[in-house]
TIGU-566455 format. One record per residue: x, y, z of N, C-alpha, C in turn; residue number from 1; residue in one letter. Coordinates in nm, 3 decimals, padded with zeros to 5 digits. Example, Ala and Ser with C-alpha at 12.3 -4.5 7.8 and 13.67 -1.06 7.14 Angstrom:
2
        nx        ny        nz       cax       cay       caz        cx        cy        cz   seq   type
    01.319   -00.569    00.780    01.230   -00.450    00.780    01.320   -00.330    00.780     1      A
    01.285   -00.225    00.708    01.367   -00.106    00.714    01.290    00.003    00.787     2      S
***
This chain:
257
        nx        ny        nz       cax       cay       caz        cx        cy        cz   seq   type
   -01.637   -00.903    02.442   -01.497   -00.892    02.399   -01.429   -00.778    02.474     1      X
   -01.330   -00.798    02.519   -01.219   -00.717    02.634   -01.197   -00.619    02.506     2      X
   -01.133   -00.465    02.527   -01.058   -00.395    02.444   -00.914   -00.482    02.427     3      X
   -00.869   -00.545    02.485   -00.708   -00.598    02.449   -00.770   -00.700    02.357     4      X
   -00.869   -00.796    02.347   -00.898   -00.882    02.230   -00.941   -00.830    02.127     5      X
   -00.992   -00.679    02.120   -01.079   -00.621    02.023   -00.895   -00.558    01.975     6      X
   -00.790   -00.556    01.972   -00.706   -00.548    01.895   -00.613   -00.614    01.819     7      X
   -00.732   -00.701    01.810   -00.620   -00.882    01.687   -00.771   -00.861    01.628     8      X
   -00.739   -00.902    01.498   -00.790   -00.935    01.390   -00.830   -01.077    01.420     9      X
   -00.974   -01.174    01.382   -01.026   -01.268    01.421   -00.943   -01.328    01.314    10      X
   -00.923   -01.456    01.372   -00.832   -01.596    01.273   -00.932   -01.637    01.201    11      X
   -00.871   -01.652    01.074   -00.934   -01.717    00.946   -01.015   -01.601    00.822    12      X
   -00.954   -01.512    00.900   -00.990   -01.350    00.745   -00.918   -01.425    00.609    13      X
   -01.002   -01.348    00.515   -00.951   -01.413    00.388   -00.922   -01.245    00.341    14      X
   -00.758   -01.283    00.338   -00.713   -01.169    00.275   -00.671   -01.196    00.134    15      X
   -00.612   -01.065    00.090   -00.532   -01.055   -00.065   -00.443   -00.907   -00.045    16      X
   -00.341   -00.933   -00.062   -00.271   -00.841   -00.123   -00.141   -00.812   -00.217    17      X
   -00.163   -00.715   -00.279   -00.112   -00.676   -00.426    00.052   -00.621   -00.413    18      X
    00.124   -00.686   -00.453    00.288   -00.634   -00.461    00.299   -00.736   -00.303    19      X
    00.275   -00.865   -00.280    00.335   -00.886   -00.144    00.442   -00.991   -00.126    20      X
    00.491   -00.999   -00.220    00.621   -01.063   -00.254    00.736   -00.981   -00.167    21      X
    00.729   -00.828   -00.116    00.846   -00.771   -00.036    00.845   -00.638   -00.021    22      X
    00.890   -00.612    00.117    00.877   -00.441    00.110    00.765   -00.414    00.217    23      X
    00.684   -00.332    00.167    00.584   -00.340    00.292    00.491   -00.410    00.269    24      X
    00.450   -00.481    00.153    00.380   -00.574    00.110    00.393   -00.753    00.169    25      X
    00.505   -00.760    00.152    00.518   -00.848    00.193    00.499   -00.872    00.408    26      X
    00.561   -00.747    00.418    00.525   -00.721    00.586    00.402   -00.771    00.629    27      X
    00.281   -00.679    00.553    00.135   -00.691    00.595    00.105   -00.822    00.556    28      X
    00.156   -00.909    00.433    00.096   -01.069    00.428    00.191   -01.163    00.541    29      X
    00.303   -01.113    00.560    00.335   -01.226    00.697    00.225   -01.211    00.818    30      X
    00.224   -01.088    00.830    00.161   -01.043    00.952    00.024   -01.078    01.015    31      X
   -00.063   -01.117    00.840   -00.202   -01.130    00.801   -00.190   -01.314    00.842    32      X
   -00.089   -01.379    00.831   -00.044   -01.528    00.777   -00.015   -01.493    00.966    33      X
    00.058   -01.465    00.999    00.114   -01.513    01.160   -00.042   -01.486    01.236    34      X
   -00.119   -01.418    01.204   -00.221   -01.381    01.286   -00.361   -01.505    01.258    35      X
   -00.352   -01.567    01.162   -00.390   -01.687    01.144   -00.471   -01.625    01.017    36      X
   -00.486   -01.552    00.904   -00.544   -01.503    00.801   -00.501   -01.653    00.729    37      X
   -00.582   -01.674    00.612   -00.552   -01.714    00.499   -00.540   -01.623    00.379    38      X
   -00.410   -01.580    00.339   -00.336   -01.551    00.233   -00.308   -01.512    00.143    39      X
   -00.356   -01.469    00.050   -00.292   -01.487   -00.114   -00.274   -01.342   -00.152    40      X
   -00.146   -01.340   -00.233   -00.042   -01.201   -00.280   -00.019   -01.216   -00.407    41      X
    00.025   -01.131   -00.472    00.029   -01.103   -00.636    00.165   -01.041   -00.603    42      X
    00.231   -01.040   -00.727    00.382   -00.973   -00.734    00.416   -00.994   -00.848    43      X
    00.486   -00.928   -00.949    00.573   -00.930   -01.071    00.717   -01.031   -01.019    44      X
    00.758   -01.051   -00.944    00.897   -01.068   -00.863    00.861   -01.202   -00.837    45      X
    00.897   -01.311   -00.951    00.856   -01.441   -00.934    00.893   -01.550   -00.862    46      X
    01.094   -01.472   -00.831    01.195   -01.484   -00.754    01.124   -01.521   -00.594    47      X
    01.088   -01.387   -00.560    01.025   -01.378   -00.436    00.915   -01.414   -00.416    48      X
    00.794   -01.418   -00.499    00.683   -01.518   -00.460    00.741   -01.640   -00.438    49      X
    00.828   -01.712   -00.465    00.870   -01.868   -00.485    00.916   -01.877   -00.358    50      X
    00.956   -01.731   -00.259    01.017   -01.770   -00.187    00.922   -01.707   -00.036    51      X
    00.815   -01.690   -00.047    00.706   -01.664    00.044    00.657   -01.783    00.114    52      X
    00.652   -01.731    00.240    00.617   -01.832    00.400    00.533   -01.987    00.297    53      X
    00.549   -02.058    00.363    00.463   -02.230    00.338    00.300   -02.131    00.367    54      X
    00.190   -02.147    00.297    00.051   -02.103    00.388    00.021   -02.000    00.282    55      X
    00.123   -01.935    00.212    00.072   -01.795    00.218    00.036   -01.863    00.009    56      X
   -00.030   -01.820   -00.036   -00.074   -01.869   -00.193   -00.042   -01.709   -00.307    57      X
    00.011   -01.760   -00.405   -00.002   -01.602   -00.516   -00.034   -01.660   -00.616    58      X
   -00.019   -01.529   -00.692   -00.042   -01.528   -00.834    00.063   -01.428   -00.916    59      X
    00.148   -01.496   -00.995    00.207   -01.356   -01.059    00.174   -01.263   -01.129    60      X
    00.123   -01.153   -01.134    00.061   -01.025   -01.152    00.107   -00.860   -01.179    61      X
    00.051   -00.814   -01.280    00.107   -00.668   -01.274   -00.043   -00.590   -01.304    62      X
   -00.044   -00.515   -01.173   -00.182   -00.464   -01.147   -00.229   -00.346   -01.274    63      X
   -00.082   -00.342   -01.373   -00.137   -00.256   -01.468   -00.216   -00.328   -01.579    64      X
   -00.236   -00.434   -01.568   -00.246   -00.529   -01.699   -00.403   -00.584   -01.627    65      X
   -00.479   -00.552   -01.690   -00.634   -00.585   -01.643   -00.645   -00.742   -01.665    66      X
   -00.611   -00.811   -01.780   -00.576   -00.953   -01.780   -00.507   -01.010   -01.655    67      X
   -00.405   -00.920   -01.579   -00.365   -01.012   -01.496   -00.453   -00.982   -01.368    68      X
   -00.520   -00.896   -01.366   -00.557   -00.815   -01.221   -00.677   -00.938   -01.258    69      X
   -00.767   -00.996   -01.353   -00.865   -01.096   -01.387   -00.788   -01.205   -01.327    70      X
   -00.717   -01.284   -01.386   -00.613   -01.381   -01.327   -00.606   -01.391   -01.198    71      X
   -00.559   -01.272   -01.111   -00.555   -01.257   -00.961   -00.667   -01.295   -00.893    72      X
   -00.795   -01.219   -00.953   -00.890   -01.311   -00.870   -00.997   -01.437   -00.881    73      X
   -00.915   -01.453   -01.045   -00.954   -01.611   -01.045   -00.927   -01.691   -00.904    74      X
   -00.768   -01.677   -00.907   -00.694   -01.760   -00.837   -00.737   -01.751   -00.676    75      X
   -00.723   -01.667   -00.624   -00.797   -01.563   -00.541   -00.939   -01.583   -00.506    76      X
   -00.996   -01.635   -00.609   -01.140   -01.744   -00.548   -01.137   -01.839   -00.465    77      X
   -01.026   -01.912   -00.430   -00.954   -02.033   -00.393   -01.031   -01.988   -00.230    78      X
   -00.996   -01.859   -00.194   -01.010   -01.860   -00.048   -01.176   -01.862   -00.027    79      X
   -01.255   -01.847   -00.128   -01.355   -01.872   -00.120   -01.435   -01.702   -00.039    80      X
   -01.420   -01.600   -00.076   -01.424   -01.486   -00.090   -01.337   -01.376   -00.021    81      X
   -01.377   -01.247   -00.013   -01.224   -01.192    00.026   -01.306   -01.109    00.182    82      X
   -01.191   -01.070    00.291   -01.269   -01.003    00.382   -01.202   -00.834    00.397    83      X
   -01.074   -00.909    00.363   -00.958   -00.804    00.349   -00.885   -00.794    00.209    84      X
   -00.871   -00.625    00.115   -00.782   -00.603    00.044   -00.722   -00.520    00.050    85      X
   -00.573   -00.555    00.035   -00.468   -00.492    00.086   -00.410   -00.390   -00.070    86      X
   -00.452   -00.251   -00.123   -00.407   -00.259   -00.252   -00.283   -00.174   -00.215    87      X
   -00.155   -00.210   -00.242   -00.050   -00.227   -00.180    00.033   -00.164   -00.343    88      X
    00.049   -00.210   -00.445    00.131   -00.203   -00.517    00.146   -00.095   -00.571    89      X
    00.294   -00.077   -00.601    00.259    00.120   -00.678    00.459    00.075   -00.689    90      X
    00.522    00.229   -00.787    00.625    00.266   -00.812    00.672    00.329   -00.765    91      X
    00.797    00.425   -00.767    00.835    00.546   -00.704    00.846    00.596   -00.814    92      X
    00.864    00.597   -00.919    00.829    00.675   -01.047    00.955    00.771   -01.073    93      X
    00.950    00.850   -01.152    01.103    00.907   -01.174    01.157    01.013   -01.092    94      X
    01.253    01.062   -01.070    01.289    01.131   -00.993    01.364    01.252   -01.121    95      X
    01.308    01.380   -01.129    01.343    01.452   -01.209    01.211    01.599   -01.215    96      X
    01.255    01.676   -01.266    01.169    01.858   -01.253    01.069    01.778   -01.376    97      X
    00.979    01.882   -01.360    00.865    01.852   -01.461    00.915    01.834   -01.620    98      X
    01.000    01.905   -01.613    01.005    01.981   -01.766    01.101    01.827   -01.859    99      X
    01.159    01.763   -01.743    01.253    01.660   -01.792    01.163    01.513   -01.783   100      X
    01.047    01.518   -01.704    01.011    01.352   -01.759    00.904    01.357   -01.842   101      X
    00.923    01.257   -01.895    00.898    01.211   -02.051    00.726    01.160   -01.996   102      X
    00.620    01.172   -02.097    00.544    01.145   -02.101    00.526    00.953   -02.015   103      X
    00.598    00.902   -02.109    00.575    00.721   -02.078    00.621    00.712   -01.937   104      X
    00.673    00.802   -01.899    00.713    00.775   -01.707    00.605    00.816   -01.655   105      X
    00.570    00.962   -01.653    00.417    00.965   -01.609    00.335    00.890   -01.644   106      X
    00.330    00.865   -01.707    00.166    00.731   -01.745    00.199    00.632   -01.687   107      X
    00.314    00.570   -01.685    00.347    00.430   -01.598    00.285    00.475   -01.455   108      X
    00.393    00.588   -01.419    00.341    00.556   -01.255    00.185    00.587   -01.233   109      X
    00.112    00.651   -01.283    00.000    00.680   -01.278   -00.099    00.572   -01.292   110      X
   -00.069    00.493   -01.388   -00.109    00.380   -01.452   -00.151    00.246   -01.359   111      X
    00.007    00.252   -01.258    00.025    00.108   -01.165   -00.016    00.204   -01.052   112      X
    00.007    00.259   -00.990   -00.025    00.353   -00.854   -00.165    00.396   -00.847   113      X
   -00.218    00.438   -00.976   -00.405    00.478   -00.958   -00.440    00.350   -00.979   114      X
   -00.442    00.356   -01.150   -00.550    00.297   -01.230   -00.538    00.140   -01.187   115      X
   -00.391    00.078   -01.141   -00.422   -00.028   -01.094   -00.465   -00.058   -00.917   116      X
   -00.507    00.042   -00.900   -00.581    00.041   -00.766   -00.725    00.062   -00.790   117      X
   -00.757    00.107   -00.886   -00.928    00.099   -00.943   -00.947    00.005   -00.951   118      X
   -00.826   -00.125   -01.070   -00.878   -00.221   -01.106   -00.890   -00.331   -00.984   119      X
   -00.793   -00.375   -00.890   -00.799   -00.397   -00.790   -00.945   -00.365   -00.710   120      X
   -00.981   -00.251   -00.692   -01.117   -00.208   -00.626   -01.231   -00.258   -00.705   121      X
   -01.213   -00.225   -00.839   -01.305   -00.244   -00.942   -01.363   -00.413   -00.921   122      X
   -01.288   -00.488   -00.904   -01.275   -00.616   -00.898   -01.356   -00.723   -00.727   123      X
   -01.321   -00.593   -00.628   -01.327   -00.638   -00.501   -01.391   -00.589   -00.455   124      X
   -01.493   -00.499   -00.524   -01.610   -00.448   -00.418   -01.690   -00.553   -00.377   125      X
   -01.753   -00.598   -00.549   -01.875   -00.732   -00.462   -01.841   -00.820   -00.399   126      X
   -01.701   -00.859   -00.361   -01.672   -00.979   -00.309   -01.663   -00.871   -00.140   127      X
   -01.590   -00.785   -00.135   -01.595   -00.677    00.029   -01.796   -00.679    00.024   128      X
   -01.859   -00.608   -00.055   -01.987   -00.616    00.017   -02.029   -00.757    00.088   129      X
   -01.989   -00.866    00.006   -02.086   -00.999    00.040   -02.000   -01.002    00.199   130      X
   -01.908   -01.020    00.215   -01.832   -01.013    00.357   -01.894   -00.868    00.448   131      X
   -01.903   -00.760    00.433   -01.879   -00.669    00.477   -01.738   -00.628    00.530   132      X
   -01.653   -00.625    00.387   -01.503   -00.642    00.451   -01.449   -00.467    00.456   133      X
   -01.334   -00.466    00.464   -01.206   -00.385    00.428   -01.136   -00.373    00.301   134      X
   -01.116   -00.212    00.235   -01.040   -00.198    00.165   -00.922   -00.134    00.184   135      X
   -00.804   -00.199    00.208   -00.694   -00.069    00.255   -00.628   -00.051    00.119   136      X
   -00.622    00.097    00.102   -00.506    00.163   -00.005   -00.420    00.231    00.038   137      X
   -00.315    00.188   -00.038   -00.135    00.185    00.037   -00.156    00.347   -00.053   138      X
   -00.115    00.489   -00.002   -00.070    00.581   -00.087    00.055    00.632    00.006   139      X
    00.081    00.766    00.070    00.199    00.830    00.135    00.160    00.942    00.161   140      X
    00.261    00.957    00.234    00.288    01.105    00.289    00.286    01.215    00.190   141      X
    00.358    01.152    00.059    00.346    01.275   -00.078    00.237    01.252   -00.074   142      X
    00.080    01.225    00.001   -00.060    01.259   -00.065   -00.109    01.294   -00.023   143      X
   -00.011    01.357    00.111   -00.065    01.495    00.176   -00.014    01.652    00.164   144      X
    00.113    01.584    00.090    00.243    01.716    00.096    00.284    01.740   -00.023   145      X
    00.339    01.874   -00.105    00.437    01.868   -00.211    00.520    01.769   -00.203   146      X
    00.632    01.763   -00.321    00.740    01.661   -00.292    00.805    01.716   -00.448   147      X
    00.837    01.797   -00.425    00.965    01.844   -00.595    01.045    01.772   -00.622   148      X
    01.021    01.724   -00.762    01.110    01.633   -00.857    01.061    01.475   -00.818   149      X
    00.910    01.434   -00.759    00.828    01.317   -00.746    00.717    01.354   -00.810   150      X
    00.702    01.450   -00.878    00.529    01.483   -00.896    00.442    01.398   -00.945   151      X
    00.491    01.294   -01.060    00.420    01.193   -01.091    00.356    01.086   -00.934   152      X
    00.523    01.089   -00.846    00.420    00.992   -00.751    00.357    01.085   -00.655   153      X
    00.385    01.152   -00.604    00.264    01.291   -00.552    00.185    01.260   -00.620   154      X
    00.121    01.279   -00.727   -00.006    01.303   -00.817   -00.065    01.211   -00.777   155      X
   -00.024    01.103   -00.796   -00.058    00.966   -00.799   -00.127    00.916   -00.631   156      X
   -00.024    00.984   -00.550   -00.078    00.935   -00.404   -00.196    01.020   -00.324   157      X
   -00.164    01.178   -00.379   -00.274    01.225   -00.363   -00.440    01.180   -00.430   158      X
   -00.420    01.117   -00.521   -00.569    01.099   -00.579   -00.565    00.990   -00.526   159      X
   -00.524    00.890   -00.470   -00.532    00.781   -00.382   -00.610    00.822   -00.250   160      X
   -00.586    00.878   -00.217   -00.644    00.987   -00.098   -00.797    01.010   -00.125   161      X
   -00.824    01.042   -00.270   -00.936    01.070   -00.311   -00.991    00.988   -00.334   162      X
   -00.968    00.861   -00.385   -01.035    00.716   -00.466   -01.057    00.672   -00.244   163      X
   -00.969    00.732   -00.204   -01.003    00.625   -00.041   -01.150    00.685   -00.012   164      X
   -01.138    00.794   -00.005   -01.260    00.909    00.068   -01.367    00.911    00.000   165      X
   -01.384    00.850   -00.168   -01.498    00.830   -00.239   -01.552    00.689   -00.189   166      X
   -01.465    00.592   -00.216   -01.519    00.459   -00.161   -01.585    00.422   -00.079   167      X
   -01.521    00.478    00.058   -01.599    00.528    00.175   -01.682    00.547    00.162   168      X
   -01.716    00.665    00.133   -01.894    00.706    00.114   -01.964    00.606    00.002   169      X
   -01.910    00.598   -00.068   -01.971    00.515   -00.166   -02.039    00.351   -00.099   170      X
   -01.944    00.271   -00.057   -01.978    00.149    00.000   -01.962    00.131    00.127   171      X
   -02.016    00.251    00.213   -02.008    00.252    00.387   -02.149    00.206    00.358   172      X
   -02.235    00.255    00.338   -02.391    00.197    00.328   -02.417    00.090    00.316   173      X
   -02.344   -00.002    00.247   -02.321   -00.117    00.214   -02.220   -00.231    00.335   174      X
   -02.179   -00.152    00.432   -02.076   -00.225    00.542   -01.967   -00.267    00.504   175      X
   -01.906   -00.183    00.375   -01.775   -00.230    00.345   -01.677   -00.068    00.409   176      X
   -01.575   -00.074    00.477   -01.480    00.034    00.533   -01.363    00.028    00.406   177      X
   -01.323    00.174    00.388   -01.223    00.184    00.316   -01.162    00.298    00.390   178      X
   -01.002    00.236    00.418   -00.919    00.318    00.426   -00.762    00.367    00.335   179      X
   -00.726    00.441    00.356   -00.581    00.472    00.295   -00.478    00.474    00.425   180      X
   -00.354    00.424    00.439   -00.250    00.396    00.516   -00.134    00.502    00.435   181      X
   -00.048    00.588    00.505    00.032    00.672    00.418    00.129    00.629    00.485   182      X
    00.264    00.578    00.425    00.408    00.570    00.530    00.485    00.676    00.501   183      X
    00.540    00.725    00.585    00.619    00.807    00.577    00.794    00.701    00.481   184      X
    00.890    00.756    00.558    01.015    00.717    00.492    01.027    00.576    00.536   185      X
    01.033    00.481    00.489    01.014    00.348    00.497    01.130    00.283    00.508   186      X
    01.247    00.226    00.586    01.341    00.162    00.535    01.324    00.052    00.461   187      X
    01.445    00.070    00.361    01.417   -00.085    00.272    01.466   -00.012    00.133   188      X
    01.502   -00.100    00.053    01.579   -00.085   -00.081    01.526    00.029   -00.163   189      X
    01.405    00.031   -00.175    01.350    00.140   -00.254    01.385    00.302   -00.174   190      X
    01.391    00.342   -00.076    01.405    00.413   -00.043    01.498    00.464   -00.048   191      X
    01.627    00.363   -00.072    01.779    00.396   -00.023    01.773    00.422   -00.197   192      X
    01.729    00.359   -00.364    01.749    00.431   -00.407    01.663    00.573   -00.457   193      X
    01.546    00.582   -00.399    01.475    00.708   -00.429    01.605    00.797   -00.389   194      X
    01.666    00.824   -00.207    01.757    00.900   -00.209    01.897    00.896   -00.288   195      X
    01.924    00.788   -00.307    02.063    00.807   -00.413    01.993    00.876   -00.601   196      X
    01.895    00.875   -00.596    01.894    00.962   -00.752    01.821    01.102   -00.652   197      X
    01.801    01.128   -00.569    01.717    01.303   -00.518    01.910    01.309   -00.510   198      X
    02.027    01.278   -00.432    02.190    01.301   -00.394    02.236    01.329   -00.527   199      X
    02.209    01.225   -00.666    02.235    01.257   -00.743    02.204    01.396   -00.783   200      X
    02.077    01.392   -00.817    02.026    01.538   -00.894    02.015    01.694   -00.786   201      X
    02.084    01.650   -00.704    02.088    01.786   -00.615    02.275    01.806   -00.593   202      X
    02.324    01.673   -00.675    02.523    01.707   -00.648    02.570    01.736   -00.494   203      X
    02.502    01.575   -00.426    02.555    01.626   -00.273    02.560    01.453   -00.270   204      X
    02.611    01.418   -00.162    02.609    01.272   -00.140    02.538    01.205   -00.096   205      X
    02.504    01.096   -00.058    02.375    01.007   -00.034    02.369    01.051    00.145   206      X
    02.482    01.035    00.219    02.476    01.056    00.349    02.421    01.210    00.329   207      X
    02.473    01.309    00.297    02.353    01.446    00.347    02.268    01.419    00.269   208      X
    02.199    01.339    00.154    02.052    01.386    00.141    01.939    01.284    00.234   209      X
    02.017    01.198    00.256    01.968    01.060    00.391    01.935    01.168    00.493   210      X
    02.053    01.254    00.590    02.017    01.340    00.707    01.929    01.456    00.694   211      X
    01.919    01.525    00.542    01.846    01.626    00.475    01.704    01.536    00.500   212      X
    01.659    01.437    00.449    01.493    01.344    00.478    01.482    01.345    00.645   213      X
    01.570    01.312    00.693    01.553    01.261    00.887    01.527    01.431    00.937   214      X
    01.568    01.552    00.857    01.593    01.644    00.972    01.403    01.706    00.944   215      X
    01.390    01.652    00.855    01.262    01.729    00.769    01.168    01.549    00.853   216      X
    01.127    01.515    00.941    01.093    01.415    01.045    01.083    01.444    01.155   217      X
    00.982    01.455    01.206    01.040    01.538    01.371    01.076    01.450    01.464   218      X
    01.037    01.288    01.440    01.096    01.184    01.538    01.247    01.177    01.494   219      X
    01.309    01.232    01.334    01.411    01.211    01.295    01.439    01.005    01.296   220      X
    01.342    00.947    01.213    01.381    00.825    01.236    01.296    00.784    01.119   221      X
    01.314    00.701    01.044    01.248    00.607    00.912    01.138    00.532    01.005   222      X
    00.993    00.521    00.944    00.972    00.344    01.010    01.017    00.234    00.914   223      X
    00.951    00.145    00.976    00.987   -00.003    00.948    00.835   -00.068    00.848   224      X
    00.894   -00.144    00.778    00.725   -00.194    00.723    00.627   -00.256    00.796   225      X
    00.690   -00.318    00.913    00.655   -00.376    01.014    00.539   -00.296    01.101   226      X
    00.601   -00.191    01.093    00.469   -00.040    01.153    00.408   -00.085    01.058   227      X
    00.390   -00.059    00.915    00.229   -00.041    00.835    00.183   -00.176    00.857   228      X
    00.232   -00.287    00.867    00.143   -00.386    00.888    00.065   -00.391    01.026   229      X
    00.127   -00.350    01.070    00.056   -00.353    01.217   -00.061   -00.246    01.217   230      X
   -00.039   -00.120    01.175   -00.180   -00.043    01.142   -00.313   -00.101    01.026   231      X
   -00.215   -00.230    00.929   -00.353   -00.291    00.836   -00.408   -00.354    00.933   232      X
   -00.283   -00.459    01.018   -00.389   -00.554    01.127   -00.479   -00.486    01.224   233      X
   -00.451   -00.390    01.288   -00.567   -00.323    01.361   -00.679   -00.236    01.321   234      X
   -00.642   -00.227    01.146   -00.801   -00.184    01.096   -00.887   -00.238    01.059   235      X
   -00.782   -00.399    01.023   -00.883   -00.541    00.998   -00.986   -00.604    01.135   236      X
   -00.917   -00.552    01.246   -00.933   -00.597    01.414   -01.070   -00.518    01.405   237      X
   -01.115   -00.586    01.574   -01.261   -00.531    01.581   -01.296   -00.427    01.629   238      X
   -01.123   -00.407    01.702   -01.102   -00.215    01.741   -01.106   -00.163    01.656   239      X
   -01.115   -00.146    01.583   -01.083   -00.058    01.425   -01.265   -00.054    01.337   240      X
   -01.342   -00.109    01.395   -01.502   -00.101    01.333   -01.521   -00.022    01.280   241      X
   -01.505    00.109    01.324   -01.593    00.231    01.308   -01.454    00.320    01.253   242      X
   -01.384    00.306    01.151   -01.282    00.370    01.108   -01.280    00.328    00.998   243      X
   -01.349    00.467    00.956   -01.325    00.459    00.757   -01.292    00.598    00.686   244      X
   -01.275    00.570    00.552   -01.302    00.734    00.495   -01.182    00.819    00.524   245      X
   -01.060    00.745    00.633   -00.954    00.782    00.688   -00.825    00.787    00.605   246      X
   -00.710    00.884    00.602   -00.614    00.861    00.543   -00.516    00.856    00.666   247      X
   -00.486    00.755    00.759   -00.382    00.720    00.820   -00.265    00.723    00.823   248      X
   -00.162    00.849    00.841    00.037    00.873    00.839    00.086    00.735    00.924   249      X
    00.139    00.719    00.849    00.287    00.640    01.028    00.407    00.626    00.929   250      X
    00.436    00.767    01.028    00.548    00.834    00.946    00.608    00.903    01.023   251      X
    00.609    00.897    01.185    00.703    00.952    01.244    00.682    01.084    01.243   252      X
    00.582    01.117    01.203    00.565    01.297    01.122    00.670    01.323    01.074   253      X
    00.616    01.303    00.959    00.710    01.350    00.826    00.595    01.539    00.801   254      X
    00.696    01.623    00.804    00.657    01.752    00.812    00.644    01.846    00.684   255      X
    00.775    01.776    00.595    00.789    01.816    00.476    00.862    01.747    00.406   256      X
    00.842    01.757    00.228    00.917    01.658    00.135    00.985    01.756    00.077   257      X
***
């Protein structure tokens, strides 16, 4: 195999991933689907599963609900085991100082951002050992950096960081790779309102707290979801073998939150 073929992912991986109804979720299952993967995504957003590529298969799902995360890979048997999981789904959680969010906001985001990335893992190890597959976990740039008035999703992405780097060691012996993918500022709806409530609660307008995120960037530029899919496809690829235990930015270097 040439190095230029050792950077596509072999046709006919049996993927899954969680939240891929849209966003960057949905990015990495087109991407997984154009590259000749077979398919299947979970999403709360029943709207948008209904409206996912011909090929691609779901299940409607909320990774906090262990009943449904069971459900998912009922359905999810279909491909007849998994090679790739994409655990993708999480919140942005509230935007506010410690002292002002309420207990039930922290536990949510904590809840869908960790614990439903355990259950997800919890679920997909034996099916990654029998393959010797891939686990990618979606966390961020907050799970390398402060980020004031996110701490719930900081908290949350940093121990993502940690659940990546345990796994690793845990089921490298076994020939299963686990990595974590961090995006920096992502364009796309969620982002535009994370910054309209940080404009709100700082009493400045959405355009300076938009140029306030780009100047704190040293490319000064958002990526695209289109970047993180392209870093899942080349860790699924055969260039990517020997890469685990990794927490991966593509984020333009993002320097500070």
């Amino acid at each position: 195999m040439s190095v230029i073929e050792s950077l596509s992912p072999r046709r006919g991986l049996r993927v899954l991933v969680t939240a891929g109804a849209g966003g960057i979720g949905l990015a990495i299952a087109q991407a997984f689907h154009e590259a000749g993967a077979r398919v299947h995504v979970c999403d709360i957003d029943t709207q948008a599963l209904a409206a996912l590529p011909d090929g691609i298969t779901h299940t409607v799902a909320d990774v906090s609900q262990q009943a449904d995360v069971d459900r998912l890979f009922q359905d999810a048997a279909a491909l007849g085991g998994l090679d790739v999981v994409v655990n993708n789904a999480g919140i942005a959680g509230p935007t506010a100082g410690i002292d002002e969010i309420d207990e039930d906001s922290w536990t949510r985001t904590i809840d869908i951002n960790l614990n439903g990335q355990y259950r997800v893992a919890h679920r997909a190890a034996p099916l990654l050992r029998e393959s010797q597959g891939l686990l990618i976990n979606l966390a961020s740039v907050a799970g390398r950096l402060g980020f004031a008035y996110r701490t719930p999703y900081a908290a949350s992405k940093w121990a993502v960081v940690g659940l990546t780097k345990s796994l690793a060691s845990e089921l490298g012996p076994e020939g299963v790779r686990v990595n974590a993918i961090l995006p920096g500022i992502v364009r796309g709806p969620r982002i535009e309102k994370v910054i309209a409530d940080r404009a709100a609660k700082r009493g400045i307008s959405y355009a300076q707290m938009e140029q306030e995120n780009l100047a704190k960037i040293s490319m000064r530029r958002m990526v695209e979801p289109t970047d993180i899919a392209a870093m899942a496809l080349f860790l699924s690829a055969p260039g990517g073998a020997n890469i685990s235990g990794q927490a991966l930015s593509v984020c333009a270097n993002v320097e500070s939150l």
